[in-house]
VMD Tcl script that draws the C-alpha trace (Angstrom):
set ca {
  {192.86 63.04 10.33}
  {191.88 60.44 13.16}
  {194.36 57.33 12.30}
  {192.72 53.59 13.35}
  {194.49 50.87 14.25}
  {193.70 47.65 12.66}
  {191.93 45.14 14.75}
  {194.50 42.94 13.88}
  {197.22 44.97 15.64}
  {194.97 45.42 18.63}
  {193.74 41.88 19.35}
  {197.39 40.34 18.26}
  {198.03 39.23 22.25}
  {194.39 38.27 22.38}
  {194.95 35.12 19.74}
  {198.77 34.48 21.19}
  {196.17 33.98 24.65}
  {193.15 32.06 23.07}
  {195.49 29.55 21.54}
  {197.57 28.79 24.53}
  {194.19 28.44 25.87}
  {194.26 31.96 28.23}
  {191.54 33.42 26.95}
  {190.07 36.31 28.77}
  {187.07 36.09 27.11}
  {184.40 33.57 28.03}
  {183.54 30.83 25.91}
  {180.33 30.52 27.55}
  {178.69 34.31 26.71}
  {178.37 35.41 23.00}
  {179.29 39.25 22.26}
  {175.85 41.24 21.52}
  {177.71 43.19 18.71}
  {178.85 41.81 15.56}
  {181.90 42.85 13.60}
  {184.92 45.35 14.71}
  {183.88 48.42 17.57}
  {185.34 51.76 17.19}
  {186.08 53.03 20.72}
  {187.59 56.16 21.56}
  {190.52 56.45 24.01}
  {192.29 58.93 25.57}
  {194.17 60.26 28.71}
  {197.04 58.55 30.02}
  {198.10 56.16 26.82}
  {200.72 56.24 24.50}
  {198.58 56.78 21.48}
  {195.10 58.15 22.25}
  {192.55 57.78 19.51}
  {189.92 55.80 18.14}
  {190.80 52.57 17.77}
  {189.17 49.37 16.03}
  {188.75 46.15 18.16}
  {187.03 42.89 18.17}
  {183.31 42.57 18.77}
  {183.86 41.39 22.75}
  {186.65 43.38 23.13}
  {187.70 44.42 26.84}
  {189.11 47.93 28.22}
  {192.52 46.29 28.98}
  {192.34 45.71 25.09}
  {191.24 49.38 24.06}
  {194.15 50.60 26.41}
  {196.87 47.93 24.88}
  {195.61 49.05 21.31}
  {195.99 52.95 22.17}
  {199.81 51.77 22.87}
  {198.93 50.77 26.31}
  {199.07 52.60 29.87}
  {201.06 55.47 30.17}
  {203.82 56.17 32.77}
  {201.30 58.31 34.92}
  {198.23 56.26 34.26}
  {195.97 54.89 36.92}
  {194.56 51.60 36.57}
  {193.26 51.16 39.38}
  {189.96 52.89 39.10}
  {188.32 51.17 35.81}
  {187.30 48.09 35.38}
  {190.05 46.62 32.57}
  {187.79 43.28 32.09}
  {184.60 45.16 31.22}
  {183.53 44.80 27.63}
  {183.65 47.63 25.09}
  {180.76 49.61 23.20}
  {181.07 50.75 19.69}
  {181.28 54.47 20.12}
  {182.14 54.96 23.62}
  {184.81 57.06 25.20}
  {187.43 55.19 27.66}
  {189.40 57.81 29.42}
  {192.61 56.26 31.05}
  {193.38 59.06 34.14}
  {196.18 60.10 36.38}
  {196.57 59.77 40.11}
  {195.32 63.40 40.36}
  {192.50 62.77 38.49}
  {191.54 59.56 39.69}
  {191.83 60.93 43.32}
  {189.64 63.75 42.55}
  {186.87 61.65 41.49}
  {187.15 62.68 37.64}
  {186.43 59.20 36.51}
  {183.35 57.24 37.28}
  {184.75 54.04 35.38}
  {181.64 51.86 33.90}
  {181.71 48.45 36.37}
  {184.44 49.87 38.56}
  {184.64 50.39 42.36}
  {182.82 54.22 43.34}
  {185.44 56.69 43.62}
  {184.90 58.84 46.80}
  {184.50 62.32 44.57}
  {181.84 60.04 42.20}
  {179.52 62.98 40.05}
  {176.49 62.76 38.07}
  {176.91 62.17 34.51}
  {177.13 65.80 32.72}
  {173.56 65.31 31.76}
  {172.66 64.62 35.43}
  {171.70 61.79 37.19}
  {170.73 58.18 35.68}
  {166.53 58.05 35.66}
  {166.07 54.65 36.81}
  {162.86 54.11 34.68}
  {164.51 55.51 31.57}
  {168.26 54.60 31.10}
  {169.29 51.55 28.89}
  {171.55 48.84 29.91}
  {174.38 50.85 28.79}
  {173.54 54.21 30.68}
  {173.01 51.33 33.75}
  {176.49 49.63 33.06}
  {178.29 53.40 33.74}
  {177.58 53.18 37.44}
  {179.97 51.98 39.60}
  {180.02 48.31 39.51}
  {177.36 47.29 37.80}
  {178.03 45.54 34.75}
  {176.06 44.18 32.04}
  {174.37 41.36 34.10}
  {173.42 43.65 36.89}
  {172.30 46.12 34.46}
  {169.68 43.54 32.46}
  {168.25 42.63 36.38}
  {167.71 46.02 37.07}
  {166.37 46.35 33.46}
  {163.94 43.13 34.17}
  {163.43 44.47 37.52}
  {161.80 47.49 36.05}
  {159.82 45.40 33.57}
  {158.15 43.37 36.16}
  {157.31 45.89 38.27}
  {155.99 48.31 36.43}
  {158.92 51.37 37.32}
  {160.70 52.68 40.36}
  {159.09 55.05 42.27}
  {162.10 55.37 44.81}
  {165.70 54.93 44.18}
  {165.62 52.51 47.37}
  {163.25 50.08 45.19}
  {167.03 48.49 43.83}
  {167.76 47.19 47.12}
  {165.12 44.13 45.76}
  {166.52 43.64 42.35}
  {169.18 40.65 42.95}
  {172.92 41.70 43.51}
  {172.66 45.27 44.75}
  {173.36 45.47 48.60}
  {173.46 48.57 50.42}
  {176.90 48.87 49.86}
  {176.51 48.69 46.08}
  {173.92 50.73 46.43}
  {175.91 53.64 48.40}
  {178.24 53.39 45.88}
  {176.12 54.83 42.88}
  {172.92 56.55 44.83}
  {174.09 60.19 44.06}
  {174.39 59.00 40.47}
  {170.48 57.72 39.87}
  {167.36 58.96 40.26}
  {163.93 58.14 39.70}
  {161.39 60.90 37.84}
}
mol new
graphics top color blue
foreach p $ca { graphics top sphere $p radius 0.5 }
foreach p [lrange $ca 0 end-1] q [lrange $ca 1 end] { graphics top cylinder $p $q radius 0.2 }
display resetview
């Protein structure tokens, strides 16, 4: 039977920060989701399973609520600041499988061994902000300008077409073509 953690437990360092006034979440943007996320974690923690977090919640929190990094983890390769989804899947690797491109973390840097999704590449004119947010660094800004890109102009009709939404350069770009496509 899957055990959960309390969200109590998991955000305990998060209130020790917001009332020395450390916060790492900003004051300024209001979580989407109301009410606790479930998120599952595994890989290279102490404790893999699903846990229960905070609406708001970051990867650095999933991770310190699975019983944090293990000794072989590698942090390096996702993006700990990134906010959570209810019902996602954080998988913290090891140098091996970090090096061999296992992990395309949501908002990260691109690995060099970056792979489609298992259900192929990204359509462009199809994906929601959080299919968008999986490629390598875009978050969920850069994800609703694509999104209002696409709005505005009716679709993509090459994958080339992001170079004009705001904040994707060419080496952004290069970072995530392999991973999108346009149908």
């Amino acid at each position: 039977m899957l055990q959960l953690r309390p969200a109590a437990e998991a955000s305990e360092q998060i209130t020790r920060e917001m009332a020395a006034g450390e916060s790492s979440h900003p004051s300024a943007a209001a979580p989407a989701q109301t009410g606790p996320v479930l998120v599952h974690v595994v890989g290279e923690v102490a404790e893999p399973g699903v846990v229960e977090l905070p609406a708001g919640a970051r990867v650095a929190e999933a991770i310190e609520a699975a019983g944090g990094a293990g000794e072989h983890a590698e942090l390096s390769g996702l993006n700990l600041a990134r906010l959570v989804t209810d019902g996602e899947q954080i998988l913290v690797p090891d140098a091996q499988q970090a090096e061999a491109g296992a992990v395309a973390a949501p908002g990260g840097e691109a690995s060099p061994g970056a792979r489609p999704p298992a259900g192929g590449p990204i359509d462009l004119n199809t994906a929601d902000a959080a299919a968008l947010e999986t490629l390598p660094r875009v978050g969920p800004a850069l994800a609703q300008r694509i999104l209002d890109w696409r709005a505005s102009n009716g679709g993509f009709t090459a994958v080339d077409q992001l170079m004009e939404v705001s904040g994707i350069g060419a080496k952004t770009l290069d970072g995530f073509r392999e991973l999108v496509t346009v149908r």
